[in-house]
MIBA-928007 format. One record per residue (C-alpha): residue in three letters; x, y, z; residue number from 1. Coordinates in steps of 0.02 Angstrom, whole numbers, plus 50000, padded with zeros to 5 digits. Example, Ala and Ser with C-alpha at 12.3 -4.5 7.8 and 13.67 -1.06 7.14 Angstrom:
BEGIN
SITE   res      xx      yy      zz     n
SITE   ALA   50615   49775   50390     1
SITE   SER   50684   49947   50357     2
This chain:
BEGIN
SITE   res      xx      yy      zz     n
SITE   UNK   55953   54752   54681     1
SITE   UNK   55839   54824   54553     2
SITE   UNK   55928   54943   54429     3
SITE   UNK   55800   55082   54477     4
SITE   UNK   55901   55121   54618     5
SITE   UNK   56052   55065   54691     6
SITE   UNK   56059   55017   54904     7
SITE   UNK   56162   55170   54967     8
SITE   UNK   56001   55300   54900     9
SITE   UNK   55886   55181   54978    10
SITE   UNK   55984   55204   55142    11
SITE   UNK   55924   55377   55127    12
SITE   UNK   55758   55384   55121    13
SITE   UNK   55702   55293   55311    14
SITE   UNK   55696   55475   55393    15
SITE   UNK   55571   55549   55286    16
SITE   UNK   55377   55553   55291    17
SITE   UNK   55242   55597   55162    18
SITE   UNK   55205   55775   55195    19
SITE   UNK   55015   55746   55266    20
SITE   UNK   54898   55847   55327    21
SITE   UNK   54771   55738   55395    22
SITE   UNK   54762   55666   55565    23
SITE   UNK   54737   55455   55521    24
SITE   UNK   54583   55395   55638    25
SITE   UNK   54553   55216   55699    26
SITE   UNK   54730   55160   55728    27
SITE   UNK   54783   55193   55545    28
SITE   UNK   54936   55307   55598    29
SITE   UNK   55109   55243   55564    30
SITE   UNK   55222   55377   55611    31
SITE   UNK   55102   55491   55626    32
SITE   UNK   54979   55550   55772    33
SITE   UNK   54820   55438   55779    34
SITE   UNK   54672   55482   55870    35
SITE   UNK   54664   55314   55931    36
SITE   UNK   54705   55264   56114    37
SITE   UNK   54793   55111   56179    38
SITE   UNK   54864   54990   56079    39
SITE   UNK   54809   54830   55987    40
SITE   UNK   54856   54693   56034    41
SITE   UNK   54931   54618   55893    42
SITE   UNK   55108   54633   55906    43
SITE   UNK   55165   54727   55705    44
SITE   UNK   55360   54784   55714    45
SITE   UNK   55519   54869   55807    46
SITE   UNK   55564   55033   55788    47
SITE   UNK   55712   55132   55877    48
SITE   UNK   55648   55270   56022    49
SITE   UNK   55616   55451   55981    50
SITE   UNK   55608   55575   56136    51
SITE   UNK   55429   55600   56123    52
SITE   UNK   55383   55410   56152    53
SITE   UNK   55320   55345   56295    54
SITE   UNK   55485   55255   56413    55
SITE   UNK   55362   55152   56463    56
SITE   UNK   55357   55053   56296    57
SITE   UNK   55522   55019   56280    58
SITE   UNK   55571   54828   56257    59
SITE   UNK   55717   54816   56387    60
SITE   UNK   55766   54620   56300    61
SITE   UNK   55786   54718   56138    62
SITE   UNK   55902   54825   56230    63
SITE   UNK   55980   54680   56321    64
SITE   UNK   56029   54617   56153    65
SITE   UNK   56091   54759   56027    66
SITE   UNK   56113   54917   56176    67
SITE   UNK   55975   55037   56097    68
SITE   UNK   55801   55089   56143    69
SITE   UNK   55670   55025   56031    70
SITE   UNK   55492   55015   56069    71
SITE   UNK   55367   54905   56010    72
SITE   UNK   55230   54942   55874    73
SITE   UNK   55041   54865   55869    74
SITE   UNK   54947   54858   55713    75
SITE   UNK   54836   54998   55750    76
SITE   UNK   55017   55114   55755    77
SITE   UNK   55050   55046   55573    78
SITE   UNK   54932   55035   55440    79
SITE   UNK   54903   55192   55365    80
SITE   UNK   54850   55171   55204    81
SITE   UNK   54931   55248   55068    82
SITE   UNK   54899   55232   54870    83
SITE   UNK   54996   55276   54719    84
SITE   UNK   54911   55295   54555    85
SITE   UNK   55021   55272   54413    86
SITE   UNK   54959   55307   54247    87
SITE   UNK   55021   55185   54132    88
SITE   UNK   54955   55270   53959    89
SITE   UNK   55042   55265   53801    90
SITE   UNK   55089   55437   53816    91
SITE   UNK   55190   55429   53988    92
SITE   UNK   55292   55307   53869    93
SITE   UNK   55388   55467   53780    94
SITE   UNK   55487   55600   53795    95
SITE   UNK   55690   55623   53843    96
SITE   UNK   55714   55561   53991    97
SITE   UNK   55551   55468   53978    98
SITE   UNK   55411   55502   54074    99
SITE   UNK   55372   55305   54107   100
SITE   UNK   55558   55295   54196   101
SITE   UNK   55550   55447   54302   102
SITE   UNK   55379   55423   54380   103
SITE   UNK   55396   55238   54400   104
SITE   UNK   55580   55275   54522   105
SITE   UNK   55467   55421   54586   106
SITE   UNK   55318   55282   54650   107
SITE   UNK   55477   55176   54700   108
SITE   UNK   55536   55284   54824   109
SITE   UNK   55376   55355   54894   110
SITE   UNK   55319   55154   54929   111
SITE   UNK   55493   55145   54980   112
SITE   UNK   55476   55280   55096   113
SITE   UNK   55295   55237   55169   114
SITE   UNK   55330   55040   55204   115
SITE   UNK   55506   55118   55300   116
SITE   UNK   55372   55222   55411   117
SITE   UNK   55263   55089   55443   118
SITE   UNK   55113   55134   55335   119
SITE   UNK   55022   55007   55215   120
SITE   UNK   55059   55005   55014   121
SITE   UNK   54951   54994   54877   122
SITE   UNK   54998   55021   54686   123
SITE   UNK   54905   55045   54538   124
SITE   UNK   54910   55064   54352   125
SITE   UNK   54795   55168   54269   126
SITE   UNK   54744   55200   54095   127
SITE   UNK   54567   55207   54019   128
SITE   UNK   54524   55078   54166   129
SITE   UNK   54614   55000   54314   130
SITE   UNK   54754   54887   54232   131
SITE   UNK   54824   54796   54385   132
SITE   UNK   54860   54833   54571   133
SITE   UNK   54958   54776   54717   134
SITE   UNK   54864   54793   54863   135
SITE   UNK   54888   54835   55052   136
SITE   UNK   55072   54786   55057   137
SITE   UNK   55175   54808   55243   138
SITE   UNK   55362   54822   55277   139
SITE   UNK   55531   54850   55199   140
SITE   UNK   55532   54668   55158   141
SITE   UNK   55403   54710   55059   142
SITE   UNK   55482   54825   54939   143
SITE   UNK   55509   54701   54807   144
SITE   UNK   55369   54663   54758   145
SITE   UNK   55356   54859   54738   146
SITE   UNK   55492   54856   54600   147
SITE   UNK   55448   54704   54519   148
SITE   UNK   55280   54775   54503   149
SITE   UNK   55342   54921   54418   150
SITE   UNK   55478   54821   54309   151
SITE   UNK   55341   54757   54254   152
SITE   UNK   55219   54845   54204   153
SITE   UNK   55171   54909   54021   154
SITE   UNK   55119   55049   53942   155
SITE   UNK   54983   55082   53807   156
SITE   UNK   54822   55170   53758   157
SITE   UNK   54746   55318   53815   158
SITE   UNK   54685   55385   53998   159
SITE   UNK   54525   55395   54073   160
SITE   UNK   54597   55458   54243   161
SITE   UNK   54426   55461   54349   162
SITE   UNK   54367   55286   54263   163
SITE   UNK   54512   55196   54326   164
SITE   UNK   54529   55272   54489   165
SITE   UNK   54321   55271   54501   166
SITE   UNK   54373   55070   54453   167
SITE   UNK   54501   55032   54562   168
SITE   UNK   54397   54974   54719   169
SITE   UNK   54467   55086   54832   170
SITE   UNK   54396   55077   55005   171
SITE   UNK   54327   55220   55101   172
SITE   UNK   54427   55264   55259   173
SITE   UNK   54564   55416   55290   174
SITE   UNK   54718   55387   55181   175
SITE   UNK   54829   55459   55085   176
SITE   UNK   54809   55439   54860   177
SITE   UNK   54957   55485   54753   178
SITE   UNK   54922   55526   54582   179
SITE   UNK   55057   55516   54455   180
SITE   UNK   55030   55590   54289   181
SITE   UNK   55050   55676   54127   182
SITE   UNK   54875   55726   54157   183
SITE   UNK   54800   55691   53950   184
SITE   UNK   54664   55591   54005   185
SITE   UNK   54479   55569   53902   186
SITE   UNK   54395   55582   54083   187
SITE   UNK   54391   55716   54203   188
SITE   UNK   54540   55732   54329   189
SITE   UNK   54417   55857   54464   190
SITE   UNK   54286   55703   54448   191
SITE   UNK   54440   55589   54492   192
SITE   UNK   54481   55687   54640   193
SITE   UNK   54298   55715   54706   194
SITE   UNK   54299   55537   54692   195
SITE   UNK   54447   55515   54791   196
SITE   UNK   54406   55647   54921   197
SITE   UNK   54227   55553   54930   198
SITE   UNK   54317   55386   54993   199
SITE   UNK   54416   55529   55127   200
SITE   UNK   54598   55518   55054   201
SITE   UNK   54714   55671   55056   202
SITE   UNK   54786   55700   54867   203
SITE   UNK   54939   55719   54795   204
SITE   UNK   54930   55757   54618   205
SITE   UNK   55128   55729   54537   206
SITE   UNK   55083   55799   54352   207
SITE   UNK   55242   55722   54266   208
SITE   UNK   55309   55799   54106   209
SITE   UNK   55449   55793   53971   210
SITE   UNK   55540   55960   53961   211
SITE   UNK   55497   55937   53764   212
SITE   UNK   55317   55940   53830   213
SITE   UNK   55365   56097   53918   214
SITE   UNK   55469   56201   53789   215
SITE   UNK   55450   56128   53610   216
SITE   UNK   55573   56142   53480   217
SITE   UNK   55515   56109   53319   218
SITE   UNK   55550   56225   53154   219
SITE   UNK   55499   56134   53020   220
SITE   UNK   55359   56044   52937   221
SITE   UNK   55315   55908   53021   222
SITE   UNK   55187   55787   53061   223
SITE   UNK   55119   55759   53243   224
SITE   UNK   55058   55605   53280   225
SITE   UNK   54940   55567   53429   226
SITE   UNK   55041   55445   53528   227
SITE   UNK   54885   55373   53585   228
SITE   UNK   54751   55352   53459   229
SITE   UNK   54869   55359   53307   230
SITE   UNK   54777   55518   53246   231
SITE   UNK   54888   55631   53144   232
SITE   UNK   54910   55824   53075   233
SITE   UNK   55030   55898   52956   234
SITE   UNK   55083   56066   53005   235
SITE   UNK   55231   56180   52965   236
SITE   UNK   55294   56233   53114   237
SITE   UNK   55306   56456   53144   238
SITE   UNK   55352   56558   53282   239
SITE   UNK   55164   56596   53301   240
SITE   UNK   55124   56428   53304   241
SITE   UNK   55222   56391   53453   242
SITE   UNK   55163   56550   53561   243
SITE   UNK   55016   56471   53531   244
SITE   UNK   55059   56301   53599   245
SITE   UNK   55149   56369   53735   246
SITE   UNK   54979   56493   53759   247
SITE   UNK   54900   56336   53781   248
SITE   UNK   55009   56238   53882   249
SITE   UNK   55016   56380   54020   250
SITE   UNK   54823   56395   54021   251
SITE   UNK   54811   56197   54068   252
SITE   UNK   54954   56206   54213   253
SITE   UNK   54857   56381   54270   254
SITE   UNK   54676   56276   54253   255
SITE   UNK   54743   56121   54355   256
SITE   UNK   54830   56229   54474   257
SITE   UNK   54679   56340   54513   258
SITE   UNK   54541   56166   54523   259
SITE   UNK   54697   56098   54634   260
SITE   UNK   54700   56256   54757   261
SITE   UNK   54480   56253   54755   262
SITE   UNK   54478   56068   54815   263
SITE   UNK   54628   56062   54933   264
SITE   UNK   54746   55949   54819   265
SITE   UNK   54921   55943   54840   266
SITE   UNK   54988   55995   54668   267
SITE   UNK   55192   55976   54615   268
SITE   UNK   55221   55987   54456   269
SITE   UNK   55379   55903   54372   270
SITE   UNK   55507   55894   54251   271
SITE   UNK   55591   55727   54197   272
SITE   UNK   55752   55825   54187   273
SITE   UNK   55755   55840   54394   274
SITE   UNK   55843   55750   54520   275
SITE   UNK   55747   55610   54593   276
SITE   UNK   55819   55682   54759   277
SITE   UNK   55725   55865   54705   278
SITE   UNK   55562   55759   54670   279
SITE   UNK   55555   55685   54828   280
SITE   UNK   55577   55851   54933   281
SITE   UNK   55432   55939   54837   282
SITE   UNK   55315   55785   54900   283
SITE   UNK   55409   55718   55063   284
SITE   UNK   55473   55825   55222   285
């Protein structure tokens, strides 16, 4: 078991769904409603009866054997697409907790979540380019290779956050993209979500930060050093200086939250100090 999580939590996360608006077309549907009629014929998975399924689909030898209703699932009913963007820059790599552990457990569990309902996987690292991906990945089973992608990954350099997602050779069709970041990126993030809104995907935008990102504390002088490029200022930190930063700080949340609410994203912004359990119910219902 990987040490992200341990096997009672994952127990706990098989009843919830990604909070999506969209209505999947062309037999992409998992769990949810698909526009699609019939089924496929290929023959995908089990999963136990809910009242509103049709009787008529239940497999009585799978009843003959464990004494519960499941029904069979096609793989029209399963493969709704769903892709996690994880920015991988140097400066996700900071901060106490660390940014790179908290949104790595967060992509964990929302995989986690979307292979237990069905739906199709794909991760990616970002930085100033696509870095790697795991593609189109189905079932629980399947959830390993989830966390040894993230074990693995590494962190470095700066962000260009449309670049890599422009890069990452995502296919059009309705889906659902999940961003996860601290959001300092070179390129544009509203060019990175026309882009993803182009190829029809419903966003989630997780803007991940370290509460010393949020609140600084620093009375002294000091020298800050660009995580990323290695660029550095002295400065002796003031009162005034840090209304200003914090001036600052609230006009990017206010900007990001006002281009999120103009193109439809789903914005949730949070705090490395939360529970993982309080991340997942601002994204999952």
């Amino acid at each position: 078991m990987s040490e992200l999580f341990d096997s009672e939590f994952l127990k706990k996360l098989q009843r919830l769904v990604i909070n999506s608006r969209i209505v999947l077309s062309e037999g992409m549907g998992g769990n949810r409603k698909s526009r699609s009629k019939g089924s496929s014929v290929e023959f995908s998975d089990y999963r136990e009866y809910a009242a509103s399924d049709d009787f008529r689909r239940v497999d009585w030898n799978a009843y003959g054997r464990f004494e519960k209703l499941y029904i069979k699932l096609f793989m029209e009913e399963r493969e709704a697409p769903v892709h996690v963007f994880l920015d991988t820059s140097k400066s996700m790599d900071w901060g106490e907790p660390n940014k790179s552990v908290a949104s790595r457990r967060l992509a964990a569990v929302l995989s986690y979540i979307s292979l237990s309902n069905y739906d199709t996987v794909s991760l990616t690292s970002i930085g100033s380019r696509m870095e790697e991906s795991k593609a189109s990945l189905r079932g629980k089973n399947s959830f390993k290779e989830v966390l040894d992608f993230l074990e693995k990954m590494e962190y470095g350099g700066p962000t260009d956050l449309y670049a890599a997602v422009r890069d990452s050779g995502l296919k059009s069709g309705r889906g659902i993209s999940i961003l996860i970041s601290d959001l300092f990126s070179q390129g544009s993030l509203e060019d990175a979500v026309k882009y993803l809104q182009f190829r029809k995907q419903e966003v989630f935008l997780c803007h991940m930060l370290a509460p010393q990102e949020v609140n600084p504390e620093i009375n002294a002088s000091l020298r800050l050093v660009d995580i990323e490029t290695g660029e550095y200022r002295d400065i002796t930190a003031t009162s005034r200086l840090v209304k200003a930063y914090k001036n600052v700080y609230h006009k990017f949340i206010a900007s990001t939250e006002a281009m999120c609410r103009r193109r439809g994203v789903n914005y949730i912004k949070m705090e490395t100090t939360m529970d993982l359990d309080q991340m997942i119910k601002m994204v999952v219902r």
